[in-house]
C-alpha positions as protocol buffer text, in pm:
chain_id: "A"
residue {
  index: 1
  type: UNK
  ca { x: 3240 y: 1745 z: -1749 }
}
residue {
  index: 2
  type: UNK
  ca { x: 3202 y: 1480 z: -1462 }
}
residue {
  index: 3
  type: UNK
  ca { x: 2972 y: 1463 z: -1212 }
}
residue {
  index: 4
  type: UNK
  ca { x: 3084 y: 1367 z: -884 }
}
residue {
  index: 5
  type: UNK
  ca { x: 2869 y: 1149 z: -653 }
}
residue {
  index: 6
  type: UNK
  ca { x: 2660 y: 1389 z: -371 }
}
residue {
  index: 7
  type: UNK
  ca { x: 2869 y: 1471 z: -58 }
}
residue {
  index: 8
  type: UNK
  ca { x: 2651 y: 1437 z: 258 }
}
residue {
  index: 9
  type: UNK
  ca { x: 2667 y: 1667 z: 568 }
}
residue {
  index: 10
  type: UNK
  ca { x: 2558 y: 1575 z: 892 }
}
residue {
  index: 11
  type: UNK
  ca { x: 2199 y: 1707 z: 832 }
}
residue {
  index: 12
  type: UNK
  ca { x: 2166 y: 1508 z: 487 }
}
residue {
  index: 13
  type: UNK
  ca { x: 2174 y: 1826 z: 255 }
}
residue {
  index: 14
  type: UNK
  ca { x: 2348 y: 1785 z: -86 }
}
residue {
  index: 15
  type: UNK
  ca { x: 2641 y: 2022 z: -119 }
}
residue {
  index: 16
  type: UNK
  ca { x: 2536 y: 2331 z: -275 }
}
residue {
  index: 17
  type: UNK
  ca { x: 2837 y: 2285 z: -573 }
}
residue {
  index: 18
  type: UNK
  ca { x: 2684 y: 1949 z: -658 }
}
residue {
  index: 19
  type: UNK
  ca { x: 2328 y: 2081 z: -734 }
}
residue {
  index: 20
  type: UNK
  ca { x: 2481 y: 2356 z: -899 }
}
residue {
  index: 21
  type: UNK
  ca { x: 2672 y: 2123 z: -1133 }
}
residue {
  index: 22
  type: UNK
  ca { x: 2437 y: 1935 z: -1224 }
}
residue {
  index: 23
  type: UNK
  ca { x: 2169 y: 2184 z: -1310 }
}
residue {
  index: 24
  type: UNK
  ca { x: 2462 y: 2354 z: -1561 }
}
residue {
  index: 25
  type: UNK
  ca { x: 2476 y: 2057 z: -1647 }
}
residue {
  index: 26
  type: UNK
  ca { x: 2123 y: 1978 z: -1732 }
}
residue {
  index: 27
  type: UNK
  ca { x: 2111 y: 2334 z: -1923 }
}
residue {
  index: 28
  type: UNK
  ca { x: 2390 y: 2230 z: -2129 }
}
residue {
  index: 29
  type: UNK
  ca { x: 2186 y: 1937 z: -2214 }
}
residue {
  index: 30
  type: UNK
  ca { x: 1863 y: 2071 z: -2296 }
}
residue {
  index: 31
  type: UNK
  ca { x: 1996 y: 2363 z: -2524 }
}
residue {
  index: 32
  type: UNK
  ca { x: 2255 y: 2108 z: -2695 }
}
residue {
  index: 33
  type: UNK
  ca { x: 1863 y: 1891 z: -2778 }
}
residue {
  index: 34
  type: UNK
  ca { x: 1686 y: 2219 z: -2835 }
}
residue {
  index: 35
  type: UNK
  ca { x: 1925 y: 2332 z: -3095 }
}
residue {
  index: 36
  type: UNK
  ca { x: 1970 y: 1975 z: -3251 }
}
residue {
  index: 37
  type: UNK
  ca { x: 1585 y: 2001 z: -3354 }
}
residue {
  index: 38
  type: UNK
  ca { x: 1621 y: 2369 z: -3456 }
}
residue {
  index: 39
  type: UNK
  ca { x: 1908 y: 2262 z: -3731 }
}
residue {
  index: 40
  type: UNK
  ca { x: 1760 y: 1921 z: -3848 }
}
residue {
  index: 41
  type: UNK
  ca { x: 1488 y: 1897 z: -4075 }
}
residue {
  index: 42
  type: UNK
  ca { x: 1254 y: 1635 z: -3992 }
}
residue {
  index: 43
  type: UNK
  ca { x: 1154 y: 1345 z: -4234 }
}
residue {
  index: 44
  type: UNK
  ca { x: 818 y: 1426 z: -4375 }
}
residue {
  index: 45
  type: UNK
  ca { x: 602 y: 1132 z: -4505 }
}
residue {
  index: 46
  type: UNK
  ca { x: 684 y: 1268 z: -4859 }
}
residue {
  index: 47
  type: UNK
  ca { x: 979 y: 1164 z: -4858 }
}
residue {
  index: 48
  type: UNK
  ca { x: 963 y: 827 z: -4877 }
}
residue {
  index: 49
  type: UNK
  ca { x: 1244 y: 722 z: -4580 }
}
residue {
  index: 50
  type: UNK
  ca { x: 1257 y: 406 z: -4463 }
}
residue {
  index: 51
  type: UNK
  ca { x: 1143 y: 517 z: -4090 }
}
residue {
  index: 52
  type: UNK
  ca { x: 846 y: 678 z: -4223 }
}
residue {
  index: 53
  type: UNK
  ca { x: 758 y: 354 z: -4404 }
}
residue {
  index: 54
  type: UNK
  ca { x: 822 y: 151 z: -4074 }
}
residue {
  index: 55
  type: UNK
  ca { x: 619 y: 393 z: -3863 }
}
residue {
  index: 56
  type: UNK
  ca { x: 278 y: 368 z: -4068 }
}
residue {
  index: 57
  type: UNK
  ca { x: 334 y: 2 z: -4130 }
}
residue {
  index: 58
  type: UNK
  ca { x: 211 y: -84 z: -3770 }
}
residue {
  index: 59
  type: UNK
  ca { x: -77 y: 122 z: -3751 }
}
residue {
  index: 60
  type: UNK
  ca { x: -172 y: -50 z: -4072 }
}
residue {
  index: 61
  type: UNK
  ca { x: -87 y: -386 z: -3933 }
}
residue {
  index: 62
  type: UNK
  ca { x: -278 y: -324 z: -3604 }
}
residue {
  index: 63
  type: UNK
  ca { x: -609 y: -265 z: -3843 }
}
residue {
  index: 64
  type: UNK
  ca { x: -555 y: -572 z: -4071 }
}
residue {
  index: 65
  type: UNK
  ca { x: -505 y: -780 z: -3773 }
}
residue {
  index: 66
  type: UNK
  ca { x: -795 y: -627 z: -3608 }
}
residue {
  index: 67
  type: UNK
  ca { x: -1030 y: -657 z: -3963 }
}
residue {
  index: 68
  type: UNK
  ca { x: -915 y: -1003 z: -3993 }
}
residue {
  index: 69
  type: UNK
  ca { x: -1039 y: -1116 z: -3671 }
}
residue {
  index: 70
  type: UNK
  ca { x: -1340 y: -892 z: -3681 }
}
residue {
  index: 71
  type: UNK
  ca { x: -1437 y: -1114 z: -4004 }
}
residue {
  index: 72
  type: UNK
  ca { x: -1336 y: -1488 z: -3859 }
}
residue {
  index: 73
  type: UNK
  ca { x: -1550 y: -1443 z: -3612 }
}
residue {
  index: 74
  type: UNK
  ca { x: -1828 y: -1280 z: -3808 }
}
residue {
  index: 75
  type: UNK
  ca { x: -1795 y: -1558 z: -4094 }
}
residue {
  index: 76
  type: UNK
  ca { x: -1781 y: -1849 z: -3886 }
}
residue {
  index: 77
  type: UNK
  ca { x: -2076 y: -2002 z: -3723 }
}
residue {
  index: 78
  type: UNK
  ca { x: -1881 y: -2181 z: -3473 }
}
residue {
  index: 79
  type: UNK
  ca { x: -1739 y: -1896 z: -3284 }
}
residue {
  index: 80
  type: UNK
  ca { x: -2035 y: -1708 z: -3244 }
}
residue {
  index: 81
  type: UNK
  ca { x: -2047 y: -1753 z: -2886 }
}
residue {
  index: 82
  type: UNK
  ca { x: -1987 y: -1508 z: -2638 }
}
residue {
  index: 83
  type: UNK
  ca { x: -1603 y: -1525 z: -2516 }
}
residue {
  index: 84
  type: UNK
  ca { x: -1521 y: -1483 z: -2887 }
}
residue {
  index: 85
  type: UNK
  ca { x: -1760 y: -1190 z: -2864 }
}
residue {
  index: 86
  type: UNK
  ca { x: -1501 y: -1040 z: -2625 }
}
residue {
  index: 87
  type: UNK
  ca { x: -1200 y: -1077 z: -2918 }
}
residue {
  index: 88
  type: UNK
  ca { x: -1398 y: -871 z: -3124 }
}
residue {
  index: 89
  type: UNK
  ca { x: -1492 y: -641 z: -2883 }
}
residue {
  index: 90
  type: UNK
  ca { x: -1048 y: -607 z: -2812 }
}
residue {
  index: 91
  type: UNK
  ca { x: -1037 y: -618 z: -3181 }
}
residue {
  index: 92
  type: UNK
  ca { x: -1258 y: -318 z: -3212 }
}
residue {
  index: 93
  type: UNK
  ca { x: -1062 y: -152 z: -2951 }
}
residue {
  index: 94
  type: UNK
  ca { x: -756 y: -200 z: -3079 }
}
residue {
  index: 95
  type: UNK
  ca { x: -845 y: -47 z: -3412 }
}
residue {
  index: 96
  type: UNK
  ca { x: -958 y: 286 z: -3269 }
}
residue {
  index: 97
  type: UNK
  ca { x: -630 y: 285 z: -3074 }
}
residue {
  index: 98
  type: UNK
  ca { x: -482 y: 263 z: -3399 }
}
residue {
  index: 99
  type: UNK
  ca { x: -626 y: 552 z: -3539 }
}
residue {
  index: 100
  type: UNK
  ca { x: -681 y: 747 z: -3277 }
}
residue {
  index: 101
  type: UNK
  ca { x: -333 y: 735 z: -3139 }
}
residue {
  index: 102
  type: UNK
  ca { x: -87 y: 573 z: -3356 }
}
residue {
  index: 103
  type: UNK
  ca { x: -175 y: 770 z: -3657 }
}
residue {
  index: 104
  type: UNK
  ca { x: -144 y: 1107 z: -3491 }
}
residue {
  index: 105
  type: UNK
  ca { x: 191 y: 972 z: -3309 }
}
residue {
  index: 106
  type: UNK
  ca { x: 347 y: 873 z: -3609 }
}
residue {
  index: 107
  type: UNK
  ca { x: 266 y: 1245 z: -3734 }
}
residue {
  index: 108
  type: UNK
  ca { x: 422 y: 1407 z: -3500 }
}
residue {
  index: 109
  type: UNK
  ca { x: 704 y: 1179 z: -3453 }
}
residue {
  index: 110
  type: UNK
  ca { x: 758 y: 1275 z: -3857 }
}
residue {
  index: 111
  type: UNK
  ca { x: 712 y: 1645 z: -3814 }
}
residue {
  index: 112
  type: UNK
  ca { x: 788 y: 1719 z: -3466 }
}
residue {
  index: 113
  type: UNK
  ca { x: 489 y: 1925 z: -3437 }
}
């Protein structure tokens, strides 16, 4: 089914066919989604897919990086001054991020609940 482009009128309205189109259209679309999730059965971490591997490999990667830098500045002397306080203080940040958002993303992007 194409859609054609608007048709104008004097007064600017869209032609009432148009929107009517296009909002069949947009049904059409949003059952043909709803129904794809109904029938497919989601990955679960269980299973051991390749996408659910992927998806908690960065979280994990965001809190290595994170510990790592947490620790060089921690073990050496030389960048205990304050602008590399700031790293850690991103470092930190980006950690929670990790598991307060990632984790739980990457749950329901597995489970679609």
């Amino acid at each position: 089914m194409g859609v054609s482009v608007a048709t104008l009128h004097r007064d600017d309205t869209v032609d009432f066919v148009l929107v009517t189109r296009v909002q069949s259209f947009m049904v059409d679309v949003t059952s043909a989604v709803s129904e794809r999730r109904r029938t497919t059965s989601p990955s679960v971490g269980g299973g051991g897919s390749a996408l659910s591997t992927g998806l908690l490999a960065v979280p994990a990667a965001v809190l290595a990086g994170s510990a790592m830098t947490c620790a060089a500045i921690a073990l050496d002397r030389r960048l205990h001054q304050m602008s590399y306080y700031f790293f850690v203080s991103l470092a930190v940040q980006h950690a929670l991020m990790s598991i307060t958002v990632m984790l739980p993303g990457v749950h329901v992007l597995q489970t679609g609940m």
